[in-house]
ZALUM-860009 format. One record per residue: y, z, x of N, C-alpha, C in turn. Coordinates in steps of 0.1 Angstrom, whole numbers. Layout:
ZALUM-860009
(pt (Y,Z,X),(Y,Z,X),(Y,Z,X))
...
END
This chain:
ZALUM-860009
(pt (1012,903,894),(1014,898,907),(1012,883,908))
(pt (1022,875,916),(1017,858,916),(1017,854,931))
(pt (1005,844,925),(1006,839,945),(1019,828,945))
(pt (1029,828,953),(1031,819,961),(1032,808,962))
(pt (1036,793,960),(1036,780,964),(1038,782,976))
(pt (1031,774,985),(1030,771,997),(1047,770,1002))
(pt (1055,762,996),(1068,759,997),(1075,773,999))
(pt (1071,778,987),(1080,792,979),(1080,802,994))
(pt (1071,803,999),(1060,816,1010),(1069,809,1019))
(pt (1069,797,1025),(1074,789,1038),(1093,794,1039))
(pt (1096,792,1024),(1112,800,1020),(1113,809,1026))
(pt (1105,823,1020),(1107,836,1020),(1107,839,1037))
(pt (1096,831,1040),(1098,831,1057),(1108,832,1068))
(pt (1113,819,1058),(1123,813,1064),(1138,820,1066))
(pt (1135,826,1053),(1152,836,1049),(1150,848,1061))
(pt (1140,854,1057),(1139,865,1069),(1136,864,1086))
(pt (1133,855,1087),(1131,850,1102),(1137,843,1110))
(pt (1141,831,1105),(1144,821,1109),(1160,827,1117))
(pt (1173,835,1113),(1182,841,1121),(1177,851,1129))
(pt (1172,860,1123),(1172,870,1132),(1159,869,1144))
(pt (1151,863,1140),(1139,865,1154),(1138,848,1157))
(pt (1146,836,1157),(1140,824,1158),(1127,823,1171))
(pt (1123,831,1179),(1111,829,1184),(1099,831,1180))
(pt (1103,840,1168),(1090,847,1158),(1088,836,1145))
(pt (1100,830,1143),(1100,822,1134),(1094,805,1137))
(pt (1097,801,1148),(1089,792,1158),(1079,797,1153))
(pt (1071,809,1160),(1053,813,1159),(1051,813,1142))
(pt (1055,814,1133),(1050,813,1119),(1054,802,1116))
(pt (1059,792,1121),(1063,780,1116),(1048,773,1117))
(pt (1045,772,1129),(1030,769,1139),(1018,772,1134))
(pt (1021,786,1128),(1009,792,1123),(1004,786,1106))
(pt (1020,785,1101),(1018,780,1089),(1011,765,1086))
(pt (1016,762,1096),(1013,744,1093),(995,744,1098))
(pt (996,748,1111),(984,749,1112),(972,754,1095))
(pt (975,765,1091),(970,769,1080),(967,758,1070))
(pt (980,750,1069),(975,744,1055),(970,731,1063))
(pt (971,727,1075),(959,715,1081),(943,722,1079))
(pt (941,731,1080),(924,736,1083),(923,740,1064))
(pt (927,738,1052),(931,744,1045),(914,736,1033))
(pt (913,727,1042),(899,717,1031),(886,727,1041))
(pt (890,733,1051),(876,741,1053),(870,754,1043))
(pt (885,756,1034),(880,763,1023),(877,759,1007))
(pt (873,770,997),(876,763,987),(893,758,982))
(pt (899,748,972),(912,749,965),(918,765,964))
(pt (910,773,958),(924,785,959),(924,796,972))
(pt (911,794,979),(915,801,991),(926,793,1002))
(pt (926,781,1000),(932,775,1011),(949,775,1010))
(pt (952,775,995),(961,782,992),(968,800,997))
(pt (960,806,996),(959,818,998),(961,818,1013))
(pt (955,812,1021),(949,809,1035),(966,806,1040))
(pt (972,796,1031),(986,792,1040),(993,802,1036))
(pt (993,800,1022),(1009,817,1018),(1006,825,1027))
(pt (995,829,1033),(994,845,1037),(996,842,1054))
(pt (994,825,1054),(1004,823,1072),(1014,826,1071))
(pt (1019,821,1062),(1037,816,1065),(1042,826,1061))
(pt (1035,839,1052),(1042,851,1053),(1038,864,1065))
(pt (1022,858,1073),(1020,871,1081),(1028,880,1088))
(pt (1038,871,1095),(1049,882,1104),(1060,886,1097))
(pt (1063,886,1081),(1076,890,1075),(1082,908,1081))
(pt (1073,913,1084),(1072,925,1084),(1079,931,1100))
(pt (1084,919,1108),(1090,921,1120),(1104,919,1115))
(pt (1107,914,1104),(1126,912,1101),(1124,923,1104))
(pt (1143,926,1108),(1150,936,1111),(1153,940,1095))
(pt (1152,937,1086),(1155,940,1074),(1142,945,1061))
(pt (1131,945,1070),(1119,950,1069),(1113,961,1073))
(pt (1120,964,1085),(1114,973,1095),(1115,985,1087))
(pt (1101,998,1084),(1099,1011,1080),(1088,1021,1090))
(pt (1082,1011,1095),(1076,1021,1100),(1074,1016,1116))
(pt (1076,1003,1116),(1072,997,1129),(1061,990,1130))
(pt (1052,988,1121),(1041,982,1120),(1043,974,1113))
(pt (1041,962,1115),(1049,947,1108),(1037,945,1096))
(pt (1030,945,1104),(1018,941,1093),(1017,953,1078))
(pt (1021,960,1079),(1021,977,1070),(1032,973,1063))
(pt (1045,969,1072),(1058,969,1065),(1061,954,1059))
(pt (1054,942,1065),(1052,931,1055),(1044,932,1045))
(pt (1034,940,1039),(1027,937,1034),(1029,944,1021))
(pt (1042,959,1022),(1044,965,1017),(1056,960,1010))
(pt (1067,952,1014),(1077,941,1011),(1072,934,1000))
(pt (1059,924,1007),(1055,916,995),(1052,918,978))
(pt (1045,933,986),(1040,940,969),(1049,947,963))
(pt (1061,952,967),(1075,953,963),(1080,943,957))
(pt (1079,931,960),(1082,913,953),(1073,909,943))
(pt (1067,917,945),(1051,913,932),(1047,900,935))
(pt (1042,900,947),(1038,891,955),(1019,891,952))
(pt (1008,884,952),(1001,885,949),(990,896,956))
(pt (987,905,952),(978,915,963),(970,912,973))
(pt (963,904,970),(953,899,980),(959,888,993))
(pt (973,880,991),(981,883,1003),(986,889,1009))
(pt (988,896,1003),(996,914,1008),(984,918,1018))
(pt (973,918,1014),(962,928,1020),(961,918,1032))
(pt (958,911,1028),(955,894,1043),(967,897,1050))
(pt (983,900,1047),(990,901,1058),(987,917,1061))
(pt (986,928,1054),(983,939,1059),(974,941,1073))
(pt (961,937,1071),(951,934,1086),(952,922,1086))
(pt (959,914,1086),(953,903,1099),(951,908,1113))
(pt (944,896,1119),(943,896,1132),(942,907,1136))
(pt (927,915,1129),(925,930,1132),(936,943,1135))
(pt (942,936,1126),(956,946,1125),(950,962,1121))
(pt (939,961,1110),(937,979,1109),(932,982,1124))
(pt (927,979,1130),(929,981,1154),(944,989,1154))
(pt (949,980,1152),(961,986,1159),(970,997,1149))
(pt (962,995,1139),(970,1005,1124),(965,1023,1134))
(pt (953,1024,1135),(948,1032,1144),(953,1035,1155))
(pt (958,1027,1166),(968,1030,1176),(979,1039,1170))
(pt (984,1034,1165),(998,1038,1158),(996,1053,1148))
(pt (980,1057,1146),(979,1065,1134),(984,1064,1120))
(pt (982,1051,1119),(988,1047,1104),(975,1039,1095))
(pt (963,1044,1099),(952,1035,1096),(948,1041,1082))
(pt (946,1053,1080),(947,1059,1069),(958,1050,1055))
(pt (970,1048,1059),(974,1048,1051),(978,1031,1045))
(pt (971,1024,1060),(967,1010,1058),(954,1009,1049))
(pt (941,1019,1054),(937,1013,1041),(934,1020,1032))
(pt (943,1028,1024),(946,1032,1010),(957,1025,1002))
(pt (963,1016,1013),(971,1010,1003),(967,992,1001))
(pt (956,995,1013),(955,977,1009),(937,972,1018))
(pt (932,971,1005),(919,966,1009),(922,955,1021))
(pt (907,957,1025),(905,945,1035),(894,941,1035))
(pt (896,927,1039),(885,914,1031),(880,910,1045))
(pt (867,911,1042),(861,900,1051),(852,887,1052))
(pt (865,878,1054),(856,866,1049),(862,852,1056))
(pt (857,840,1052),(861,827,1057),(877,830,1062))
(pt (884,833,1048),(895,832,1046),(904,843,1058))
(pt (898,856,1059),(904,862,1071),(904,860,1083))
(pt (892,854,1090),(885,847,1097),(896,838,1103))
(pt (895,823,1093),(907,812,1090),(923,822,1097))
(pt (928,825,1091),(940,832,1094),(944,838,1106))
(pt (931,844,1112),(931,847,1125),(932,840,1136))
(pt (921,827,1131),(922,815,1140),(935,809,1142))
(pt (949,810,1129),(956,804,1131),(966,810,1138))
(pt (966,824,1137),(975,832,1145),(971,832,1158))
(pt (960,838,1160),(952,837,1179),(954,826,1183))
(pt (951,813,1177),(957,801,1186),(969,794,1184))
(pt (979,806,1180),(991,801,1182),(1004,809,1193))
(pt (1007,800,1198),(1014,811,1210),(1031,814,1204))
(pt (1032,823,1212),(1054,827,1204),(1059,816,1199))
(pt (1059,805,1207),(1073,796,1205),(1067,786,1197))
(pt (1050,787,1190),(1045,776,1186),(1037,766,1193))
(pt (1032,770,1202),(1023,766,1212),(1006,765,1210))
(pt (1001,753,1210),(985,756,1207),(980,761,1220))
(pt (974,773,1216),(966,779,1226),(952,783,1228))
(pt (943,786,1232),(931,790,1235),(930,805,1229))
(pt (922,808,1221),(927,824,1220),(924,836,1232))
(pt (917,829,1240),(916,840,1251),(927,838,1259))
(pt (937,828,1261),(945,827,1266),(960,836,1257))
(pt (957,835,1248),(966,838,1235),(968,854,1237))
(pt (956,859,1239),(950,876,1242),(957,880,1258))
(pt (956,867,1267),(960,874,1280),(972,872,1278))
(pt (981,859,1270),(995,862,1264),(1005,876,1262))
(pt (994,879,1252),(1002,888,1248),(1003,902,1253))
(pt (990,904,1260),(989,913,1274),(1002,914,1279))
(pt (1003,903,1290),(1013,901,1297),(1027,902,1293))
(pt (1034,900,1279),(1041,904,1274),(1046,918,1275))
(pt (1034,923,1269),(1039,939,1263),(1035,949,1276))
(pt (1029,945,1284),(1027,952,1297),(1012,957,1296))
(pt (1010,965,1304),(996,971,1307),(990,989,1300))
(pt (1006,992,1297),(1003,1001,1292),(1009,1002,1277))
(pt (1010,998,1268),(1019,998,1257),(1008,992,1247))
(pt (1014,1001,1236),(1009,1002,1224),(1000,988,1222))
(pt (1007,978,1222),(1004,966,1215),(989,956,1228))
(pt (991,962,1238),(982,959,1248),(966,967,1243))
(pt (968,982,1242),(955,989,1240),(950,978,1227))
(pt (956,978,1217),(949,973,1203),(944,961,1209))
(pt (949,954,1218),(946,939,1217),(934,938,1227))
(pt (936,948,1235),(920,947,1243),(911,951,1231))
(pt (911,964,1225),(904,967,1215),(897,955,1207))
(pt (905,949,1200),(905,940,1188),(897,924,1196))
(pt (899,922,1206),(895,912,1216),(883,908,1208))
(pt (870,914,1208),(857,908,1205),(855,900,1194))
(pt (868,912,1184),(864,907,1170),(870,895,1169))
(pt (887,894,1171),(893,881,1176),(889,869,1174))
(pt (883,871,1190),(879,856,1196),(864,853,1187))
(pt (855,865,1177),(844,860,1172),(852,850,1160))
(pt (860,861,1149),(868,855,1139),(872,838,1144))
(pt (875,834,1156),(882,825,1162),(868,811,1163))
(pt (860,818,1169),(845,811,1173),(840,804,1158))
(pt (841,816,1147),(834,811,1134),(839,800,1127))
(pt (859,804,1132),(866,793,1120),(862,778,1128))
(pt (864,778,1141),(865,770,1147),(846,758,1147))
(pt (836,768,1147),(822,764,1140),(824,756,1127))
(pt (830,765,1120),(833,755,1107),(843,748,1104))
(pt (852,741,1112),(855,733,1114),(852,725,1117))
(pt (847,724,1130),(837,711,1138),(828,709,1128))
(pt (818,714,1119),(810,713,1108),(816,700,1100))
(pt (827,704,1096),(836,694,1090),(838,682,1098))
(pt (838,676,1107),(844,670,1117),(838,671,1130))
(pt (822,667,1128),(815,663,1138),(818,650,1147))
(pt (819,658,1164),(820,644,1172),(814,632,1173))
END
């Protein structure tokens, strides 16, 4: 399995997204760059890890991806079919408390037997870049990001239950990167 060049990951992105969903491709564009700006809050190979596993988190929404419906399951399952490195595989498998919504869907079981989940700076990092990024590439607040995506998918639908669920952990993930950040870059 190999990780990735930042470049290589931002490609793969690009081939799958960039026609068929360009609003989704906007939000990973955003999310990516963002990643490799906050990328000195980790060590050298997490920060690496930290961007590949931006710029690949939503591959799993191509229309040429889709197996189960769960982007995160079906990206993450793509990459390790590419012999892509595992531990981005697993970073795109749960992000942004995706095993929440693997549970909604009843696919949680099989999220995680096929792909550990980490918890650390690095997942943390990831989350913050996705929660404060809105569809079209927009910096957002992540509680604002959360009422986003509410409003999107409606009040009753799949992708709403997870996100109230997943809410605490979220905005904590969001709180920490964002702590160590400012750490970095005191006013």
């Amino acid at each position: 399995m190999t990780l990735p060049t930042i470049p290589e990951a931002r490609s793969l992105a690009q081939d799958l997204l960039e026609d068929a969903l360009p609003r989704r491709w906007s939000h990973v564009q955003a999310v990516g760059t963002k990643a490799e700006r906050i990328c000195e809050l980790l060590d050298s190979p997490d920060g690496q890890v930290l961007s590949v596993a931006a710029w690949l988190h939503d591959v799993g929404y191509s229309p040429d991806l889709v197996s189960t419906g769960f982007h995160s399951l079906d990206g993450a399952r793509w990459l390790r079919t590419q012999g892509i490195d595992d531990r981005v595989a697993a970073l795109v498998a749960h992000h942004s408390c995706a095993w929440l919504e693997a549970m909604e869907r009843g696919l949680d079981s099989e999220l995680h037997e096929e792909f550990p989940r980490e918890e650390s700076v690095t997942t943390d990092a990831l989350c913050y870049c996705d929660m404060t990024t809105g569809p079209d590439g927009q910096d957002f607040d992540a509680s604002y990001r959360l009422t986003e995506i509410r409003s999107r998918y409606g009040p009753d639908h799949l992708v709403t239950r997870f996100i109230t669920r997943a809410e605490p952990e979220i905005l904590a993930a969001v709180r920490r990167t964002e702590g160590r950040l400012s750490s970095l870059h005191p006013r």
